[in-house]
MARTITOR-505947 format. One line per 5 residues: number of its first residue (from 1); their letters; for each residue z, x, y of N, C-alpha, C. Coordinates in steps of 0.05 Angstrom, whole numbers, always signed. Layout:
BEGIN
NUM) A) Z,X,Y,Z,X,Y,Z,X,Y; ...
# end
This chain:
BEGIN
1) XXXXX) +2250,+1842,+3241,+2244,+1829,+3215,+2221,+1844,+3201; +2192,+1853,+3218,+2176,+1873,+3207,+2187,+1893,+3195; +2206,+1908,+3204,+2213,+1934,+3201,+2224,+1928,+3179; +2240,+1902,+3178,+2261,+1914,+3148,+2244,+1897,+3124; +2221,+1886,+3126,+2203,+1882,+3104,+2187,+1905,+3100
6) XXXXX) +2181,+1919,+3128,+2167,+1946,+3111,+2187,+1965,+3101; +2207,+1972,+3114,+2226,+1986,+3096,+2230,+1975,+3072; +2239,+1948,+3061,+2243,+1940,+3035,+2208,+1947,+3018; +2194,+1944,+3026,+2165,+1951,+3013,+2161,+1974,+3010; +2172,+1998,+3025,+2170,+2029,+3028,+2195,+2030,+2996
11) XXXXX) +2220,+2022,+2998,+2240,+2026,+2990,+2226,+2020,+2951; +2218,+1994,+2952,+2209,+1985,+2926,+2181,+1998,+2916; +2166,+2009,+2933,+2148,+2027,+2918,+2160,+2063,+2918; +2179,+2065,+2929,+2188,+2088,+2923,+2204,+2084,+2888; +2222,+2067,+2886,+2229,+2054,+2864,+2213,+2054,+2837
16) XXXXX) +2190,+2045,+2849,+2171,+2045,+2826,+2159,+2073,+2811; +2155,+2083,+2835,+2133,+2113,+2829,+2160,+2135,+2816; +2189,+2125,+2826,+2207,+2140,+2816,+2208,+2138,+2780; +2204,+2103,+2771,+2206,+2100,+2747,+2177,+2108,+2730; +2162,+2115,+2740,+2135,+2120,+2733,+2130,+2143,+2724
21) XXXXX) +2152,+2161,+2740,+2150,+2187,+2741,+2171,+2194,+2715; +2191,+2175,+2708,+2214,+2179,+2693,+2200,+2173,+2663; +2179,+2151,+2671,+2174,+2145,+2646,+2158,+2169,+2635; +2138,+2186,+2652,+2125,+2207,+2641,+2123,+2230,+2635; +2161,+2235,+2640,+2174,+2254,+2638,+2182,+2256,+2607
26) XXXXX) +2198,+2225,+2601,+2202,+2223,+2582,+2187,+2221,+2552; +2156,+2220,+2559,+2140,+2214,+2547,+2124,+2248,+2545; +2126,+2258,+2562,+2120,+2292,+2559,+2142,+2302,+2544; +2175,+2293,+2541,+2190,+2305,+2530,+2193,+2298,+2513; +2181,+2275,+2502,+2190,+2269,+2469,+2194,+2283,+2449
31) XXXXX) +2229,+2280,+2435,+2216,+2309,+2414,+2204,+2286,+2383; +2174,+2287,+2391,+2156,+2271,+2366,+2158,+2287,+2341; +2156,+2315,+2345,+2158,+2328,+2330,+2191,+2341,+2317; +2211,+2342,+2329,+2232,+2334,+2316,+2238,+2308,+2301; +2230,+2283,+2305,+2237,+2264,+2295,+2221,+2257,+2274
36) XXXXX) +2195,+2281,+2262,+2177,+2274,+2242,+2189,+2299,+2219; +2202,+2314,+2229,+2205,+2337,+2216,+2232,+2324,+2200; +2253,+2312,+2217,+2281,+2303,+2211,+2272,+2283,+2184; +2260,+2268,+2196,+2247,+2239,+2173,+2233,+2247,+2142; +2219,+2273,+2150,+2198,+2288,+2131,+2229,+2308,+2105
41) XXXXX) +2243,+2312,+2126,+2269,+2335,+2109,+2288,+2317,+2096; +2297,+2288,+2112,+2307,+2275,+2099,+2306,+2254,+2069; +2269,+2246,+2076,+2273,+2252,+2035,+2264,+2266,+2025; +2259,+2289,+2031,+2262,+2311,+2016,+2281,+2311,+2004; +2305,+2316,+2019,+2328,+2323,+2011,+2343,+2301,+1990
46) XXXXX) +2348,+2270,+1993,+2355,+2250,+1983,+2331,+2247,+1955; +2317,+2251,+1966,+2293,+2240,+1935,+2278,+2261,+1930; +2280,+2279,+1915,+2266,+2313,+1909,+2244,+2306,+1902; +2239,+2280,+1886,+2210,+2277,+1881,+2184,+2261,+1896; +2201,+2254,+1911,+2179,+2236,+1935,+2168,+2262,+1959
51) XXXXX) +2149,+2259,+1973,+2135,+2275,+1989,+2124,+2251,+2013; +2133,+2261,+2041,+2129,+2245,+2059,+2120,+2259,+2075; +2090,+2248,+2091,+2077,+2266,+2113,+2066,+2243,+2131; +2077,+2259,+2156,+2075,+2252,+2175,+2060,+2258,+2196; +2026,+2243,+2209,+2012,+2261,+2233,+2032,+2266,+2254
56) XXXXX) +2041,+2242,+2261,+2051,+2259,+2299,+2070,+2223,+2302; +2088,+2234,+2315,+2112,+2215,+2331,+2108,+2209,+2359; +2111,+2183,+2378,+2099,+2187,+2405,+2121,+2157,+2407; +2128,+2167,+2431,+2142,+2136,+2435,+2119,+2117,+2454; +2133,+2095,+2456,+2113,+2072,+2469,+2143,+2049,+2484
61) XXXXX) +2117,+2035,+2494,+2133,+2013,+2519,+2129,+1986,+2501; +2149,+1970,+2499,+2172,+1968,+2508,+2185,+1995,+2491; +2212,+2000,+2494,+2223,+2026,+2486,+2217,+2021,+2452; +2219,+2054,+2450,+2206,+2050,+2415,+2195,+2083,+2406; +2176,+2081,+2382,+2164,+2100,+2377,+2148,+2081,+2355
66) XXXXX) +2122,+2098,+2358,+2095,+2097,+2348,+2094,+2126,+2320; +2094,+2120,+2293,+2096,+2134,+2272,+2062,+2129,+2264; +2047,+2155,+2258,+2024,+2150,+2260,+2022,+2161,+2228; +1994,+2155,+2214,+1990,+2163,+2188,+2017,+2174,+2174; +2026,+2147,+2159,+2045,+2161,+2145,+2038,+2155,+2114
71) XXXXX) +2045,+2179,+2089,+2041,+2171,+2069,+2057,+2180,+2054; +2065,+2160,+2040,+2092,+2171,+2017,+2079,+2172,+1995; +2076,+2201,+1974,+2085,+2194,+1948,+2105,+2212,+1927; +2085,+2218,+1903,+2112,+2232,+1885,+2098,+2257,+1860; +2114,+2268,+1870,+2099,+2296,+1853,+2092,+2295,+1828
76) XXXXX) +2103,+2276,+1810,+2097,+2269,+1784,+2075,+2259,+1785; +2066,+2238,+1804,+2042,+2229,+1799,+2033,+2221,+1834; +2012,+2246,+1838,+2004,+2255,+1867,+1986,+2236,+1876; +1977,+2215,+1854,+1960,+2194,+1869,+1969,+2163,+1873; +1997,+2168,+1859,+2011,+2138,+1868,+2025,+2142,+1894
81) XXXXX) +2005,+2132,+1925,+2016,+2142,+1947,+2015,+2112,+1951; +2036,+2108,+1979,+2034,+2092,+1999,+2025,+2094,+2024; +2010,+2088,+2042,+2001,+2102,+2063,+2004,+2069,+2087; +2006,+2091,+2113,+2003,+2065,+2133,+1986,+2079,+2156; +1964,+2060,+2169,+1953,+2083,+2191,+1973,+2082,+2210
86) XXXXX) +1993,+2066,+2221,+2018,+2075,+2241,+2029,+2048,+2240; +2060,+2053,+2248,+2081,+2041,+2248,+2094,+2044,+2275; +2093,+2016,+2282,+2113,+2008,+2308,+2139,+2003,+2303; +2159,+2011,+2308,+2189,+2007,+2309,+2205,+2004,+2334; +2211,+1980,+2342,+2229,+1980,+2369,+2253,+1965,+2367
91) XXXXX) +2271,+1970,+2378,+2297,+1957,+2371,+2295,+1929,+2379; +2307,+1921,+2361,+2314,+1888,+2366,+2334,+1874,+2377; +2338,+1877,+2408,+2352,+1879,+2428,+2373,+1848,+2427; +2365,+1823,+2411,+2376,+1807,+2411,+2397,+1803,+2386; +2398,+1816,+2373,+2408,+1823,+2350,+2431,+1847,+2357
96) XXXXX) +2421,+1864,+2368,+2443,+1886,+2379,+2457,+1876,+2395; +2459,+1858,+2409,+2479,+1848,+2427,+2495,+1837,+2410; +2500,+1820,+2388,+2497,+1807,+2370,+2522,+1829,+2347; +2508,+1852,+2349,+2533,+1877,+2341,+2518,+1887,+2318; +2487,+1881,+2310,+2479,+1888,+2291,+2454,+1908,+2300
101) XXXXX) +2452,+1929,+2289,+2431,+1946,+2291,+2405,+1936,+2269; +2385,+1927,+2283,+2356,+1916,+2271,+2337,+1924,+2286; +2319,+1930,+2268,+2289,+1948,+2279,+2269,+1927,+2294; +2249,+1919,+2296,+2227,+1905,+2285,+2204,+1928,+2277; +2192,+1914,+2267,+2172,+1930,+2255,+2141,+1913,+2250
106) XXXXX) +2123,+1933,+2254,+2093,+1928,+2258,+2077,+1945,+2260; +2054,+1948,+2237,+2048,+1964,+2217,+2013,+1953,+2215; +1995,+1969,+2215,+1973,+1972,+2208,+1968,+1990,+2177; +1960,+1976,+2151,+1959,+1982,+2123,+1938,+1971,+2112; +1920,+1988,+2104,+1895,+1979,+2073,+1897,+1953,+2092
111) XXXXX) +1875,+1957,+2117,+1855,+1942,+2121,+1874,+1911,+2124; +1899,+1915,+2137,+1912,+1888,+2141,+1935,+1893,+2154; +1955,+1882,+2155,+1980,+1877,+2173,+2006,+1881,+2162; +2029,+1884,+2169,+2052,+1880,+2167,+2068,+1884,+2183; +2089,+1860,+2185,+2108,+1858,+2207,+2139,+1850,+2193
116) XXXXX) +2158,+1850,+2209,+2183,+1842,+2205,+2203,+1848,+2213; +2223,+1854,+2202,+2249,+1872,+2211,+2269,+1884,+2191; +2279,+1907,+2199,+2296,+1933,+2176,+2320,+1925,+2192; +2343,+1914,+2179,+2373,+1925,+2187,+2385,+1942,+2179; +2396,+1965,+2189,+2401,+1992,+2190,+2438,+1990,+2199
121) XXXXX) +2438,+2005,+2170,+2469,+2002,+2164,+2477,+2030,+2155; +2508,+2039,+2162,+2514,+2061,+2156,+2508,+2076,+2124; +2499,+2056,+2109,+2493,+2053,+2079,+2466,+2066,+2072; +2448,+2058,+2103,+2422,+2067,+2101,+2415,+2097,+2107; +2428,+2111,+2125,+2434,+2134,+2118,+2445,+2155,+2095
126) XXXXX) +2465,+2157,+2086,+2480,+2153,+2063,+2472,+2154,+2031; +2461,+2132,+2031,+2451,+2118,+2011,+2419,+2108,+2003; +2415,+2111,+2031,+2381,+2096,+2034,+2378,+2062,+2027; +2393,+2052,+2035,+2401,+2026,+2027,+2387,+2012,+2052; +2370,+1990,+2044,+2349,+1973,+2071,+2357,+1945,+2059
131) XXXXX) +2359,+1937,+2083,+2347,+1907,+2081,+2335,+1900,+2107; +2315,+1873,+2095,+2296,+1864,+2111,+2282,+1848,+2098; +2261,+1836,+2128,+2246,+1806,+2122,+2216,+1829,+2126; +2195,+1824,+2112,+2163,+1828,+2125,+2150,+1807,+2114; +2123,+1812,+2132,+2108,+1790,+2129,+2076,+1808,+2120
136) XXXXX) +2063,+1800,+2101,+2038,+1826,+2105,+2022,+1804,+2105; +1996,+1811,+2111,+1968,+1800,+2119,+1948,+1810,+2110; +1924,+1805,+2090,+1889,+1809,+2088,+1903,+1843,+2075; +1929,+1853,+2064,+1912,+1876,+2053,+1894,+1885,+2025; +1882,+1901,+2033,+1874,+1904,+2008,+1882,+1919,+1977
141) XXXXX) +1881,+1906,+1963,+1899,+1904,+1937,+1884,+1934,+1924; +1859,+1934,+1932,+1844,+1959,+1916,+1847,+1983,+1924; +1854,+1986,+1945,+1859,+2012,+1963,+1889,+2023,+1960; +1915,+2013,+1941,+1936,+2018,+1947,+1942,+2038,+1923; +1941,+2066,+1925,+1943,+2079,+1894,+1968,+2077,+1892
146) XXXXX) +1986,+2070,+1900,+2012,+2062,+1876,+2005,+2039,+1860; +1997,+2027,+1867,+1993,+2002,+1857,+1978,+2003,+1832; +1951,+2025,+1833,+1936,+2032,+1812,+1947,+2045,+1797; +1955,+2069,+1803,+1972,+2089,+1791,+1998,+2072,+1769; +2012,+2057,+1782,+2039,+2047,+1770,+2025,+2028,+1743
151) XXXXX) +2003,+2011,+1747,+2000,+1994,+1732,+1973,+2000,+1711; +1960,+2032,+1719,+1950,+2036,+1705,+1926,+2022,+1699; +1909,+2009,+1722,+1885,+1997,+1730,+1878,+1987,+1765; +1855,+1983,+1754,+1847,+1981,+1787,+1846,+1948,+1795; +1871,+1940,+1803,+1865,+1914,+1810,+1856,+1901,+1839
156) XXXXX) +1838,+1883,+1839,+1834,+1882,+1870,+1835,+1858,+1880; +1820,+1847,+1910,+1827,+1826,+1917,+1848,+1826,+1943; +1846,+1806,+1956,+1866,+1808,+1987,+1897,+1800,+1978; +1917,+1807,+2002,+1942,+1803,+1992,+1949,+1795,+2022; +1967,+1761,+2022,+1972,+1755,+2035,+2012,+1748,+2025
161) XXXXX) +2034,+1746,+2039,+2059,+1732,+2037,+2089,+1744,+2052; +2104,+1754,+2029,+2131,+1749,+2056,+2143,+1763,+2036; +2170,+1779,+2037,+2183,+1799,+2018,+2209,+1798,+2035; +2234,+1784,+2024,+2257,+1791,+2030,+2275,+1803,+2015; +2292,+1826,+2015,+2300,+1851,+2009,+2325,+1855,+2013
166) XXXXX) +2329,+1873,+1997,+2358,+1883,+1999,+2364,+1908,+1975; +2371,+1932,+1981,+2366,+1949,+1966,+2369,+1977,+1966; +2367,+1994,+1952,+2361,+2024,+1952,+2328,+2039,+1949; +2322,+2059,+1963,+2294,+2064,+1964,+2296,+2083,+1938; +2327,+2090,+1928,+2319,+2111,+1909,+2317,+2096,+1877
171) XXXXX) +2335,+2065,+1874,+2324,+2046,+1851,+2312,+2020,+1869; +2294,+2017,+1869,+2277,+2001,+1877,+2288,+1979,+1861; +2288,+1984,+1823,+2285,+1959,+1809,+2310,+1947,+1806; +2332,+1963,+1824,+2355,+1948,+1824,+2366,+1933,+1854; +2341,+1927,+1862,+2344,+1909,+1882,+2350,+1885,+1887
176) XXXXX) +2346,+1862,+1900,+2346,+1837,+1899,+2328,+1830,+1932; +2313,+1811,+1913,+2301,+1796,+1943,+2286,+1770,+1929; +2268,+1768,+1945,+2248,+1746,+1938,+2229,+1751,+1953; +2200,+1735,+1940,+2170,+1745,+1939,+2151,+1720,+1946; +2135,+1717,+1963,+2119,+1696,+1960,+2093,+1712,+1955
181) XXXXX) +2064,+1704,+1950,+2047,+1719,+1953,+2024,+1705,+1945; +2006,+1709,+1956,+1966,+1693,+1951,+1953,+1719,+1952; +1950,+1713,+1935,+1924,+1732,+1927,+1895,+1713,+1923; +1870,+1737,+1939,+1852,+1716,+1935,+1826,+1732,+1932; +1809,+1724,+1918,+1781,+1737,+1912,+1788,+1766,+1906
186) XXXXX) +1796,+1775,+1879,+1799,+1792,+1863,+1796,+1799,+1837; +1803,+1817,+1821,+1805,+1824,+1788,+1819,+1837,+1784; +1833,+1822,+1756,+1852,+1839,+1751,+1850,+1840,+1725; +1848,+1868,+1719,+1841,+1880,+1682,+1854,+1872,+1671; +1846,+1868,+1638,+1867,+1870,+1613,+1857,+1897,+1602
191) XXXXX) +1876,+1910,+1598,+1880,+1937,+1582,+1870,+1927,+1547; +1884,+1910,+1542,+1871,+1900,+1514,+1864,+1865,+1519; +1840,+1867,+1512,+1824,+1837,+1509,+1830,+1819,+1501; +1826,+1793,+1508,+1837,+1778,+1498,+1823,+1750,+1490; +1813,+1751,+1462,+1792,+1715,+1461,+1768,+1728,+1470
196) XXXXX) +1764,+1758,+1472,+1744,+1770,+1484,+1746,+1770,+1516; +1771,+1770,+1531,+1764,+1763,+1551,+1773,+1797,+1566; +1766,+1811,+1577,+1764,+1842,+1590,+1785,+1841,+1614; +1773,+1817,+1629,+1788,+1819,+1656,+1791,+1794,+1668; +1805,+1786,+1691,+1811,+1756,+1695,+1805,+1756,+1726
201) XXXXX) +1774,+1742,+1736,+1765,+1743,+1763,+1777,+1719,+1773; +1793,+1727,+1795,+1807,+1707,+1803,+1795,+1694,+1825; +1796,+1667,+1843,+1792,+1666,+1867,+1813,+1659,+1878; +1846,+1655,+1870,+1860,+1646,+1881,+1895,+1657,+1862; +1915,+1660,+1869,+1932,+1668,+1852,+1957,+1659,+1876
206) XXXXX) +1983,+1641,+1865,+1996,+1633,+1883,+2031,+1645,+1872; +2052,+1654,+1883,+2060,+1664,+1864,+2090,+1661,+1884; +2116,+1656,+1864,+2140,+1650,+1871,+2158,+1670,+1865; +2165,+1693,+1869,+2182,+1706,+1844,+2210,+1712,+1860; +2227,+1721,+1845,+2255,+1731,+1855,+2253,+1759,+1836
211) XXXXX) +2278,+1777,+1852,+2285,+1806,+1836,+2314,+1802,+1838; +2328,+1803,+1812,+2357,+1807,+1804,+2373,+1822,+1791; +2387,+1846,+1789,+2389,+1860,+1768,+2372,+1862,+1752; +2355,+1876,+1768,+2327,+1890,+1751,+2318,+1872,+1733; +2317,+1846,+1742,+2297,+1834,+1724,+2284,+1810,+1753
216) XXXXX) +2260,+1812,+1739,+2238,+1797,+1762,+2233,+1763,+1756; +2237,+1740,+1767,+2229,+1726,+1751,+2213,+1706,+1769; +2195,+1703,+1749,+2171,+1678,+1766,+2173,+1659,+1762; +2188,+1648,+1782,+2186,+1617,+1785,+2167,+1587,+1776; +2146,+1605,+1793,+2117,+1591,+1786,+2104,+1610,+1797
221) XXXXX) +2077,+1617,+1778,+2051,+1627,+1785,+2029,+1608,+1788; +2013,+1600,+1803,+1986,+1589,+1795,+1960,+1609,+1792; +1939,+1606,+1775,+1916,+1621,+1778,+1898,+1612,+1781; +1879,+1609,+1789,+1843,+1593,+1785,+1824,+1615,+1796; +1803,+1609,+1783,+1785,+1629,+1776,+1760,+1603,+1771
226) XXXXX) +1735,+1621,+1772,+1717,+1592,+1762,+1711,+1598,+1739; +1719,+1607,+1712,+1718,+1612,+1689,+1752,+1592,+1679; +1772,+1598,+1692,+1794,+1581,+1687,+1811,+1579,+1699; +1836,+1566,+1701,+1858,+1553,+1704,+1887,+1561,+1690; +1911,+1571,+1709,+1927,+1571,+1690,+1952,+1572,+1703
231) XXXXX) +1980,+1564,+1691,+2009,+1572,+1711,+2029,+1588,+1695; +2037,+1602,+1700,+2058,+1624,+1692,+2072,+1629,+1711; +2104,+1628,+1683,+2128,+1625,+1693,+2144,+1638,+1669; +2174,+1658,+1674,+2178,+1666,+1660,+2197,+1695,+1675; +2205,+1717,+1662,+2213,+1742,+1666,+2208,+1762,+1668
236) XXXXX) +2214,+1784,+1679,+2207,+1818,+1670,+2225,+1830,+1674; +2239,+1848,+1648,+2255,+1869,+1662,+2240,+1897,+1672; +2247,+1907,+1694,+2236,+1925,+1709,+2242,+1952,+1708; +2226,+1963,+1681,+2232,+1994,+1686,+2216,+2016,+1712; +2245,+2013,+1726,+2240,+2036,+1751,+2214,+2067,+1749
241) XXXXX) +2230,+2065,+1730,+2216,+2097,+1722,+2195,+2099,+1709; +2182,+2081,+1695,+2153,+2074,+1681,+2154,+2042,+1685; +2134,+2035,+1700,+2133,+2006,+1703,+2110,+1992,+1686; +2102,+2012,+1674,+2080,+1999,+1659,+2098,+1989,+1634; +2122,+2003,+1623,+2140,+1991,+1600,+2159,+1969,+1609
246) XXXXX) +2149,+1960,+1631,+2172,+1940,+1634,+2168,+1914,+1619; +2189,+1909,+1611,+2187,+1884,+1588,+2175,+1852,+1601; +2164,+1841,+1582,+2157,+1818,+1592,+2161,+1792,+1579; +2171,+1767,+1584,+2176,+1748,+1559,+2169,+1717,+1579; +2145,+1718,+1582,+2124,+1701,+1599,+2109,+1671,+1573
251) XXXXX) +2105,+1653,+1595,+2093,+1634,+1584,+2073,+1612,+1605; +2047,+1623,+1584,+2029,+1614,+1609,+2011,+1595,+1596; +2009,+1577,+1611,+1994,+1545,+1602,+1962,+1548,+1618; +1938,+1551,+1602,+1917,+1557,+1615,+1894,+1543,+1609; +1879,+1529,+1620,+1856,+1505,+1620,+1826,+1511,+1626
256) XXXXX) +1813,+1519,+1613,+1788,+1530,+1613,+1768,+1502,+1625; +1753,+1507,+1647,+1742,+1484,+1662,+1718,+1480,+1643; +1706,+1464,+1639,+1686,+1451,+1616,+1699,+1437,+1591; +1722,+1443,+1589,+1727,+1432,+1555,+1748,+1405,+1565; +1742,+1384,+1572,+1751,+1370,+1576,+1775,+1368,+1575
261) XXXXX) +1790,+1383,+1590,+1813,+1386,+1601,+1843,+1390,+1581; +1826,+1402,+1562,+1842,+1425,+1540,+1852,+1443,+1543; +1887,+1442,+1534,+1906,+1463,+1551,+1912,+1487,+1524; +1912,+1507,+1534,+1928,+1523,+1512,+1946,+1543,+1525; +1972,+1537,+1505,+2002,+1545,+1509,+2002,+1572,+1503
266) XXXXX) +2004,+1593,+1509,+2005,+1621,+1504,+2038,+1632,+1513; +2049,+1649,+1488,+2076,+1673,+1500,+2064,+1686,+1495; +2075,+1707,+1520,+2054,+1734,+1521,+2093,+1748,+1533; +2097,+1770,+1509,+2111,+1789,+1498,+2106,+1818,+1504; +2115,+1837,+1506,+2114,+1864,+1497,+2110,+1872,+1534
271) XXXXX) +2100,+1894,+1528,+2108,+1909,+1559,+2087,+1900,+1581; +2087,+1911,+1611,+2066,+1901,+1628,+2042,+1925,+1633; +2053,+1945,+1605,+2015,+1958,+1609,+2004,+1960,+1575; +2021,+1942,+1558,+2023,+1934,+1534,+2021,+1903,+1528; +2015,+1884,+1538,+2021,+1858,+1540,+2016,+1848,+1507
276) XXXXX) +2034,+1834,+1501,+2018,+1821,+1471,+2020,+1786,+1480; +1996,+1771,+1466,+1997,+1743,+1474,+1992,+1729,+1447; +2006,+1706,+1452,+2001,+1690,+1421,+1997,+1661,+1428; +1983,+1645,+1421,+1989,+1621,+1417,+2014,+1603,+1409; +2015,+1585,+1426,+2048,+1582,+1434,+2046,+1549,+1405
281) X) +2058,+1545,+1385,+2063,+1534,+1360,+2064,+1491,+1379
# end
């Protein structure tokens, strides 16, 4: 009975040190650097004007790979980048049984989080066509130069919510999904003033939107600020290619705290790096 427990204990640590050894084989052979070069040529090739760099590829346990500093942007305009300090990707093993190929995904970005999952369809090759659920956390809104770059100011403040998707990476604005999102303790400029007002310090921004044939629409926004109060709801059509002209036909009800609880009705018209606002009749 000794003998064949130490044989089974000889047998199962031989077992082990065998997979130990497999795993560090495989981890010395990774080609990290084929699979950054493949990823880096591929939009190249699909999107001539996007630029994607990649530090280094490394896989990790459970099975996977670890994508480290990655930043996308676009030669037209070299400071509207996206950047992530690294990206976890591991298959989503309950889903593939299932007959569907899904990633998960988990992501360190501007000082916050993001998680979720990519389903990966023959389309997404092909076409570059994604869908998926994320979730992001605490990033920060001031650090994202597309964000600055696209809208043509520096807006800031934390970004907390959820982004469900469905789409092409090469028209973004002809996507469809839905948006939740809080934003909290930030500013966000007006390009042209308004009532004298420069910029709108927020402490709180709550926000509902959908994307449908390139047009965006907000359900409900809330804002508060300790200067004021306000909700906006309404549309945008979404020009892809200059987003600062994307049209806007918004209506926002806003309550300035001190005036005894006096509302004023505003349509606010014309583009989103052009806004015009009027007093609503």
């Amino acid at each position: 009975m000794k003998l064949k427990l130490k044989l089974s204990k000889a047998f199962l640590g031989y077992m082990l040190a065998a997979a130990a050894i497999l795993v560090v084989m495989l981890y010395l052979r990774f080609p990290g650097e084929m699979i950054a070069g493949y990823l880096i040529s591929s939009v190249a090739s699909k999107y001539p004007d996007a630029v994607l760099n990649i530090d280094a590829v490394s896989p990790v346990l459970p099975p996977g790979m670890k994508i480290q500093n990655i930043t996308l942007g676009f030669r037209d305009r070299p400071q509207a980048t996206l950047h992530a300090d690294y990206v976890y990707l591991t298959p989503d093993y309950m889903e593939i049984f299932q007959g569907k190929t899904q990633a998960l995904l988990n992501a360190a970005a501007y000082g916050g989080t993001v998680a979720g999952n990519l389903l990966v369809t023959d389309q997404t090759f092909s076409k570059g066509v994604l869908q998926g659920e994320l979730r992001f956390n605490n990033l920060n809104m001031g650090k994202i130069g597309y964000l600055r770059e696209r809208m043509n100011r520096q807006i800031t403040g934390r970004l907390k919510g959820t982004l469900t998707f469905s789409g092409s990476l090469g028209d973004p604005a002809a996507a469809t999904g839905r948006m939740t999102i809080l934003l909290t303790n930030g500013v966000y400029p007006l390009i042209t003033p308004f009532m004298g007002i420069d910029k709108l310090e927020y402490s709180r921004i709550d926000g509902d939107l959908t994307l449908q044939n390139g047009t965006l629409k907000i359900g409900k926004m809330k804002l508060a600020g300790e200067k004021f109060r306000a909700d906006l709801s309404g549309s945008m059509v979404l020009n892809g290619a200059d987003m600062e002209n994307s049209q806007m036909d918004l209506l926002a009800t806003i309550e300035i705290p001190g005036q005894q609880g006096k509302k004023l009705a505003l349509v606010i018209s014309g583009s989103l790096g052009n806004p015009v606002a009027r007093i609503r009749p």
